[in-house]
VODOTI-82211 format. One record per residue: x, y, z of N, C-alpha, C, O, CB in turn. Coordinates in steps of 0.001 Angstrom, whole numbers, padded with zeros to 6 digits. Glycine has a CB too. Layout:
N
SITE, X, Y, Z, X, Y, Z, X, Y, Z, X, Y, Z, X, Y, Z
...
This chain:
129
SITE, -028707, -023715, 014522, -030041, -023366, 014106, -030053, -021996, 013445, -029701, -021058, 014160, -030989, -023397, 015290
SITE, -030355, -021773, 012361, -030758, -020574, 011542, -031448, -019940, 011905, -032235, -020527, 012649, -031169, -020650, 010546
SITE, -031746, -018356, 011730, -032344, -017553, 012551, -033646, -017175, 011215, -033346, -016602, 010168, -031174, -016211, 013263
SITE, -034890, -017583, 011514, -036150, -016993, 011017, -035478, -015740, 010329, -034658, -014912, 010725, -037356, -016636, 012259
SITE, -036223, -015952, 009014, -036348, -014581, 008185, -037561, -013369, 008450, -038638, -013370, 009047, -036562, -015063, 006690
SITE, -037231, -012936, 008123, -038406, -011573, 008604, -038896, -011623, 007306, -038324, -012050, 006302, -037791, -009746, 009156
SITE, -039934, -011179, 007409, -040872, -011442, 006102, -040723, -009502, 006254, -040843, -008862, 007298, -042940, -012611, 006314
SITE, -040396, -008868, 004663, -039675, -008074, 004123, -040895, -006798, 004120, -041739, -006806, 003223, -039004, -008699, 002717
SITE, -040907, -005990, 004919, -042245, -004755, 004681, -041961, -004168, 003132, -042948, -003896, 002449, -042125, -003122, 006046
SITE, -041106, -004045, 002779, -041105, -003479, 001259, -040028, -004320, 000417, -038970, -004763, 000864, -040665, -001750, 001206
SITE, -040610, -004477, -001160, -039433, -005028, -001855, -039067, -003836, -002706, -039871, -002940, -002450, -039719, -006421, -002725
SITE, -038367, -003530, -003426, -038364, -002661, -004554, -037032, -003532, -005345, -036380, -004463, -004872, -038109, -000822, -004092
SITE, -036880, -002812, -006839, -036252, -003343, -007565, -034924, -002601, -008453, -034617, -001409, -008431, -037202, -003810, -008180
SITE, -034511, -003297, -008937, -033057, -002553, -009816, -032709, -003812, -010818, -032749, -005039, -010725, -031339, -002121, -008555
SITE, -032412, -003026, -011646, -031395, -003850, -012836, -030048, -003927, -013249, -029523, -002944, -013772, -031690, -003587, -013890
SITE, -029466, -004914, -013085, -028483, -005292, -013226, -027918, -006237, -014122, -028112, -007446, -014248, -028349, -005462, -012403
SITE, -026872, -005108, -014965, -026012, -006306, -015967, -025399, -007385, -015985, -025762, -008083, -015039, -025237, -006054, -016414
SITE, -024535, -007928, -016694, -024200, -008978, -016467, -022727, -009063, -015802, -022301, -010088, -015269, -024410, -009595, -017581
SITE, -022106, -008020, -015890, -020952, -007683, -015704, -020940, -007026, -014021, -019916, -006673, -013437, -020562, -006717, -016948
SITE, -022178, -006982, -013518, -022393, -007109, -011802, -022386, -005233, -011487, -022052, -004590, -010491, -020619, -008242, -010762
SITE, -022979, -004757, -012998, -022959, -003061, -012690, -024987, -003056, -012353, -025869, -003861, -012652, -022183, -001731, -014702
SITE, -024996, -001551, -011522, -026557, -001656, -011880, -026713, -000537, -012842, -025779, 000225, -013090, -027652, -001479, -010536
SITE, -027857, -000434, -013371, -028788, 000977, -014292, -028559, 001873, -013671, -028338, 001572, -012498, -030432, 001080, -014476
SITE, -028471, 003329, -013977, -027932, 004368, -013375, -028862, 005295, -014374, -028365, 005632, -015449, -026192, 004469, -013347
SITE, -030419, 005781, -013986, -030847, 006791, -014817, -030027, 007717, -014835, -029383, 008017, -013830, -031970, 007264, -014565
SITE, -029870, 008513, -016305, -028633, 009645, -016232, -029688, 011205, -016231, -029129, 012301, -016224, -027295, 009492, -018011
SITE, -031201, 011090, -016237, -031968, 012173, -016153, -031186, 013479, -017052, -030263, 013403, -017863, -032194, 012445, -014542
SITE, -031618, 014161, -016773, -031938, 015633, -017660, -030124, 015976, -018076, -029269, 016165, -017210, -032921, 017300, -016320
SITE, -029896, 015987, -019371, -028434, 016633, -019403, -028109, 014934, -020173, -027888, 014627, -021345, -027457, 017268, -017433
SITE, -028166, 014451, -019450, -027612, 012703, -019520, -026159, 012759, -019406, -025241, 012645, -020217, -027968, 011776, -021119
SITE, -026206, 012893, -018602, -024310, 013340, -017984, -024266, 011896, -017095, -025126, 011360, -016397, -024009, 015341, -016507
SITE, -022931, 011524, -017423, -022632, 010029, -016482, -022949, 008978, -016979, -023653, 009040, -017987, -023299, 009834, -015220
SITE, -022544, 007633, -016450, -022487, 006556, -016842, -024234, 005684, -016592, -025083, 005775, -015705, -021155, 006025, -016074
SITE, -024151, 004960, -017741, -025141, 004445, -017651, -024981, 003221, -016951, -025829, 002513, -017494, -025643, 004402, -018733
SITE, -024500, 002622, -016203, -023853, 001106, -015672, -022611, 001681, -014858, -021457, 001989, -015155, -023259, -000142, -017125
SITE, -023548, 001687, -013431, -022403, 001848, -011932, -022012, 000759, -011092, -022509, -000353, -011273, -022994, 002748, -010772
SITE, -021364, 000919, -010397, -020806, -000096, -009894, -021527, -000230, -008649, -021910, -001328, -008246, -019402, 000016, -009812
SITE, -021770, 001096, -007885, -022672, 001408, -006794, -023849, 000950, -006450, -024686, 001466, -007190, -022901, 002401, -006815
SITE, -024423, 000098, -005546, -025920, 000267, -005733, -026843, 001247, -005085, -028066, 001338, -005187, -026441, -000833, -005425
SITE, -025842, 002088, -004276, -026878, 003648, -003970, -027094, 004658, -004824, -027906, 005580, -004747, -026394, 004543, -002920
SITE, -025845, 004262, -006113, -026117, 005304, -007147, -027620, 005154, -008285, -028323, 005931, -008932, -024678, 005251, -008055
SITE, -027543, 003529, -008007, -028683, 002353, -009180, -030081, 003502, -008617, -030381, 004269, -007703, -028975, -000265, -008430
SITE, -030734, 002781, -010271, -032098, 003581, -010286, -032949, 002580, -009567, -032770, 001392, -009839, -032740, 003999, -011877
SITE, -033948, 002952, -008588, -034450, 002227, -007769, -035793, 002087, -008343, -036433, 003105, -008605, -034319, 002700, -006467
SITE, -036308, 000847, -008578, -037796, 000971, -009350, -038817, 000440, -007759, -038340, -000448, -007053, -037965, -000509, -011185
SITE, -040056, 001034, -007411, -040927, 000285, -006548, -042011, -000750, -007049, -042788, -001259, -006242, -041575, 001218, -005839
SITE, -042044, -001023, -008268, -042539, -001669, -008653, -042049, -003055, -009474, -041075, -002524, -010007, -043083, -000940, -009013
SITE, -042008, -004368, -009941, -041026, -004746, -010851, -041400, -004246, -012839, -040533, -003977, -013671, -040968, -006567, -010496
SITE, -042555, -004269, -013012, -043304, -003431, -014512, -042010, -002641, -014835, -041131, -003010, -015614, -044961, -002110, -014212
SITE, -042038, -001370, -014032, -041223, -000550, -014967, -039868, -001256, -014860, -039030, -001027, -015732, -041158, 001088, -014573
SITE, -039637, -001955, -014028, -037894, -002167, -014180, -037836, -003713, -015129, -036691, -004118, -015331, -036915, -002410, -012191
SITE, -038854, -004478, -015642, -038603, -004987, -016820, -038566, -004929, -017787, -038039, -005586, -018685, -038808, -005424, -016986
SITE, -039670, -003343, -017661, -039504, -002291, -019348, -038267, -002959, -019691, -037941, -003848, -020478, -039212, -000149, -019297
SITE, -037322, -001765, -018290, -036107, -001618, -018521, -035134, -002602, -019140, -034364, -002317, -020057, -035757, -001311, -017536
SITE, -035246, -003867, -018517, -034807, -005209, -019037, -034636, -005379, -020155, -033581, -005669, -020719, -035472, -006113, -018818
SITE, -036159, -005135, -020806, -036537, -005731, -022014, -035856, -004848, -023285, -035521, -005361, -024353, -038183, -005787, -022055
SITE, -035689, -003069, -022870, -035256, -002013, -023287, -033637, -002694, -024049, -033248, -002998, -025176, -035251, -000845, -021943
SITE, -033260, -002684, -023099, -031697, -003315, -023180, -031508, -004692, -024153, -030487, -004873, -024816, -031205, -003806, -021515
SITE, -032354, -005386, -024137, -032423, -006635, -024564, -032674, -006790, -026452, -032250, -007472, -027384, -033663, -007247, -023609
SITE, -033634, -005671, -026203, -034234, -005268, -028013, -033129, -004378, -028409, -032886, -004547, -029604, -036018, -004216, -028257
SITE, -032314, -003432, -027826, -032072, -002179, -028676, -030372, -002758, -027962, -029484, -001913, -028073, -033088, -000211, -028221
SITE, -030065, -003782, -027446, -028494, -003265, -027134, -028200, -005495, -026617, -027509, -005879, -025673, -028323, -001348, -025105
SITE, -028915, -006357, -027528, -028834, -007940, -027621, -027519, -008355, -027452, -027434, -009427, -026853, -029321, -008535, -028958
SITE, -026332, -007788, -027829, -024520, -008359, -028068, -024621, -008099, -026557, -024601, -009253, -026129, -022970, -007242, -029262
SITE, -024752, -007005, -025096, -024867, -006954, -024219, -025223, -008367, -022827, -024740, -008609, -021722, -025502, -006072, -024578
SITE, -026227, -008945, -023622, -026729, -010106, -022898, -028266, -009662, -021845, -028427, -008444, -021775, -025283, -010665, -021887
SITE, -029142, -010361, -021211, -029864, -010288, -020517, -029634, -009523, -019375, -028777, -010069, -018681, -030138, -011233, -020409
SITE, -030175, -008167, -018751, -029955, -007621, -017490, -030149, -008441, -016528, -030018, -009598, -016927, -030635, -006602, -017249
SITE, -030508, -008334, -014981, -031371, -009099, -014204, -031738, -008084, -013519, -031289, -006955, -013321, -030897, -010261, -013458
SITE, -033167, -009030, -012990, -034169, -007930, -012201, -033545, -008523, -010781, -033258, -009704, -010590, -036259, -008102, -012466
SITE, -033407, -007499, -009880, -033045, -007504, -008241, -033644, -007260, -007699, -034245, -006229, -008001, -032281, -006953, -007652
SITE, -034002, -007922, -006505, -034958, -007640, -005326, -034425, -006611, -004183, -033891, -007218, -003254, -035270, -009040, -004613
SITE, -034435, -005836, -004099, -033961, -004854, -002649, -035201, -005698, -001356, -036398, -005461, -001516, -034475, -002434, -003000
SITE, -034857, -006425, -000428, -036146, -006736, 000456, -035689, -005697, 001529, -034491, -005530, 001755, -036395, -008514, 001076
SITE, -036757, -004934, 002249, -036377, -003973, 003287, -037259, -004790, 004441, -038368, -005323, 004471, -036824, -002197, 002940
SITE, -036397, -004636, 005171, -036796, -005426, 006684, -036788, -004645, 008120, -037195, -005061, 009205, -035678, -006639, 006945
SITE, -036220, -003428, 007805, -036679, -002785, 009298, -036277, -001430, 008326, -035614, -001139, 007331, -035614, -003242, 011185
SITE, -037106, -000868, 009279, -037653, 000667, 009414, -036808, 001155, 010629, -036817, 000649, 011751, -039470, 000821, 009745
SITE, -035673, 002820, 009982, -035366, 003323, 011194, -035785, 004257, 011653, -035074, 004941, 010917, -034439, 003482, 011345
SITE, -036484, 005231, 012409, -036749, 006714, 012390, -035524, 007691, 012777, -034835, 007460, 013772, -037908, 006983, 013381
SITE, -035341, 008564, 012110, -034527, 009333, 012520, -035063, 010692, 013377, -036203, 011120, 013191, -033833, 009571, 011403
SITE, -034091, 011354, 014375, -034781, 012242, 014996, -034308, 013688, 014547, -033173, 014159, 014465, -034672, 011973, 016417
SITE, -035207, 014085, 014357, -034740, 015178, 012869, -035639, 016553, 014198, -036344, 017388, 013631, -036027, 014638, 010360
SITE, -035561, 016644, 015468, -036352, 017858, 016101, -034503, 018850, 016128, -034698, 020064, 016086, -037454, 017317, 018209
SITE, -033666, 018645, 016160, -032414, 019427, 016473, -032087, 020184, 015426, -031972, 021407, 015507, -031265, 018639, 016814
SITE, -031886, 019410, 014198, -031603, 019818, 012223, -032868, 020561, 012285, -032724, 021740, 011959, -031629, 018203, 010644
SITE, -034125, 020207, 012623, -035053, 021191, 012183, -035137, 022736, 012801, -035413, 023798, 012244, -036285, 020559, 012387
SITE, -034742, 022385, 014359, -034473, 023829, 015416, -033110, 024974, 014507, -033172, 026191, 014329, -033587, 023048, 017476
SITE, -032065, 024064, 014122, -031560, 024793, 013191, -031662, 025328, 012264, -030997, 026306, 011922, -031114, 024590, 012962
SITE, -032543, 024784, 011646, -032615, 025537, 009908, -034249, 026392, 010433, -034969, 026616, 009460, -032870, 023825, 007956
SITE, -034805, 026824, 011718, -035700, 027394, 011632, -034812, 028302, 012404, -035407, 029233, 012945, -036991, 026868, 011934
SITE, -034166, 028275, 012493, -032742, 029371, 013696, -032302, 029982, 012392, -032522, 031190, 012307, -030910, 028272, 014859
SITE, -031771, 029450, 011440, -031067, 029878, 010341, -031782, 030871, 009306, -031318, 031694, 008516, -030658, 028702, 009691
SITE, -033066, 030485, 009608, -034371, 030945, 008057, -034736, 032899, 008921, -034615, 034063, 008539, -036914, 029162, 008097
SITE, -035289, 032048, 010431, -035073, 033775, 011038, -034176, 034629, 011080, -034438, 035809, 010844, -035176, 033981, 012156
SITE, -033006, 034240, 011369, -031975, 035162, 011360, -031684, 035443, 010233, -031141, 036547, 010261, -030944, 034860, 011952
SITE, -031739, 035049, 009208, -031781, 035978, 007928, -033043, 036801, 007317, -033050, 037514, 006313, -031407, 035134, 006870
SITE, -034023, 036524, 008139, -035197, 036967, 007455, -034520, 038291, 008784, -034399, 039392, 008245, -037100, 035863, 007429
SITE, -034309, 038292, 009570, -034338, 039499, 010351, -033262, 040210, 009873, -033260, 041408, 010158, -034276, 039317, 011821
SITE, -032367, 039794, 009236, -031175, 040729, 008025, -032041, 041188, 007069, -031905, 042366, 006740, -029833, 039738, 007065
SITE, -032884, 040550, 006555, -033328, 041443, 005120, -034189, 042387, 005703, -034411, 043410, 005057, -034208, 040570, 003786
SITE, -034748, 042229, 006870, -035582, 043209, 007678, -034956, 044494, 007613, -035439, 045506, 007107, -035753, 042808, 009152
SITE, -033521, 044338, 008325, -032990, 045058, 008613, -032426, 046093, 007234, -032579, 047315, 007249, -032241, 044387, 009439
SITE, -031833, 045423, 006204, -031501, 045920, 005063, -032872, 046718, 004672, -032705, 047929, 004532, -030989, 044785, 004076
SITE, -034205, 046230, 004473, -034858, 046806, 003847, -035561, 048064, 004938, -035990, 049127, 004488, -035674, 045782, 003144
SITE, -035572, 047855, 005828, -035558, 049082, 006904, -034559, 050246, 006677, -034960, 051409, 006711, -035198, 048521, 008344
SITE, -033096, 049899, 006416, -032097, 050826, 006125, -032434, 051459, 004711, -032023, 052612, 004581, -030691, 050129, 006175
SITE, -033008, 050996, 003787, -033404, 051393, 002595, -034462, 052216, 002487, -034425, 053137, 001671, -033604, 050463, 001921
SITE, -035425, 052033, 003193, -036598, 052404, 003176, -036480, 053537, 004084, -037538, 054086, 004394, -037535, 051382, 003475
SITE, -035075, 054126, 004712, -034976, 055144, 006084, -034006, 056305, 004952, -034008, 057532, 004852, -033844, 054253, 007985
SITE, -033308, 055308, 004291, -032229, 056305, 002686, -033408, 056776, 001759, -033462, 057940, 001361, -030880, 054930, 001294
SITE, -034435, 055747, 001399, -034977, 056705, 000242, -036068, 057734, 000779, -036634, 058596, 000107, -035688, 055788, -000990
SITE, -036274, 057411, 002374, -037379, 058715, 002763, -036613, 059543, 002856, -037283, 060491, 002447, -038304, 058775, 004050
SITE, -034977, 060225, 003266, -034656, 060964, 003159, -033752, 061668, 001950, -033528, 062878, 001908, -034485, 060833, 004008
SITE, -033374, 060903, 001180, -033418, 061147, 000084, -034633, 062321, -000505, -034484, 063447, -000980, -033453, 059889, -000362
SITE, -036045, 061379, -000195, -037334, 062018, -001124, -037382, 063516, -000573, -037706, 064535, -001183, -039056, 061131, -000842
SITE, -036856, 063324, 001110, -037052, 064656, 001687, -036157, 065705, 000983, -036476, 066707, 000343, -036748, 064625, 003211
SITE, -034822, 065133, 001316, -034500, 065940, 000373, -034454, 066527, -000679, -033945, 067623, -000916, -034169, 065908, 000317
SITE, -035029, 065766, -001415, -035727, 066225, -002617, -036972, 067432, -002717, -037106, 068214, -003658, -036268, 065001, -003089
SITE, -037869, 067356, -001446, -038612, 068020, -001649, -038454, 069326, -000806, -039308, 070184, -000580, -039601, 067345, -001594
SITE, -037523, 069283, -000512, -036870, 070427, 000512, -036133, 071269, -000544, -036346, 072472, -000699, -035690, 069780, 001836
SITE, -035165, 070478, -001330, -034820, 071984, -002740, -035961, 071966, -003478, -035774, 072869, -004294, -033345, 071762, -004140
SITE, -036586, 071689, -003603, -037989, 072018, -004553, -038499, 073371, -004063, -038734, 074428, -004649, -039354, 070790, -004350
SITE, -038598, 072944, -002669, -039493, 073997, -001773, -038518, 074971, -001846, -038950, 076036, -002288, -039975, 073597, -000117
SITE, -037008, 074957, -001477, -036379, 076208, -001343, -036324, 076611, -002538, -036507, 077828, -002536, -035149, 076258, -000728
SITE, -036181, 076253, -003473, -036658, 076382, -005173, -037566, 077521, -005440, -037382, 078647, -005903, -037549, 075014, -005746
SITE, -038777, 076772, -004929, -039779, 077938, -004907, -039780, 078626, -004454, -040267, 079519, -005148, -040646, 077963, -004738
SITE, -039421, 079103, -003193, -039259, 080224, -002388, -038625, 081418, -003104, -038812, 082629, -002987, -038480, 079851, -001242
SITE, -037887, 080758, -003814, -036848, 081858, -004811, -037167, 083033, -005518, -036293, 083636, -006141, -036314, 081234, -005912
């Protein structure tokens, strides 16, 4: 007996060639391949509209290629992750450097008052003259 399908809380979509690569937006620079082998690298569409643009994109401007296909991603469970430990850290990490620049700008601010003093201490013995 086959086990019931779960009816899918989210679908989203991707395109895929014929040659079993997916779309790989190459964004700003356009560095990298346009057709990966990966599908965590593939551009993930949540809708299917924009990812038949995409289809259709390929189809008008690049025909010797052949038809992409549209893919269904179905997502069927939800995991939560417990993110209270990573967060205790990087709020451990953000203070202790904010209490270094404290410290730096305390040491700075202790050099240029005496500095200024000194400054105004030959002035004064200056005048005295």
């Amino acid at each position: 007996m086959s086990e019931p399908t779960k009816e899918p809380l989210l679908v989203l979509y991707a395109v895929r060639n014929r040659d079993g690569k997916y779309f790989h937006a190459k964004g700003y620079g356009h560095c990298g391949a346009t057709w990966v082998d990966d599908i965590k690298k593939a551009r993930i569409y949540p809708r299917p509209g924009p990812a038949r643009a995409r289809v259709t994109y390929f189809v008008t401007n690049y025909p010797q290629f052949g038809v992409p296909e549209l893919v269904e991603l179905r997502v069927t469970e939800v995991v939560a992750a417990k993110e209270e430990d990573r967060v205790q850290k990087s709020q451990q990490r953000k203070q202790a450097a904010e209490a270094r620049r404290a410290e730096r700008q305390a040491k700075y601010d202790l050099e240029r008052a005496e500095h200024k003093l000194k400054e105004a201490q030959d002035e004064l013995n200056r005048l005295k003259k």
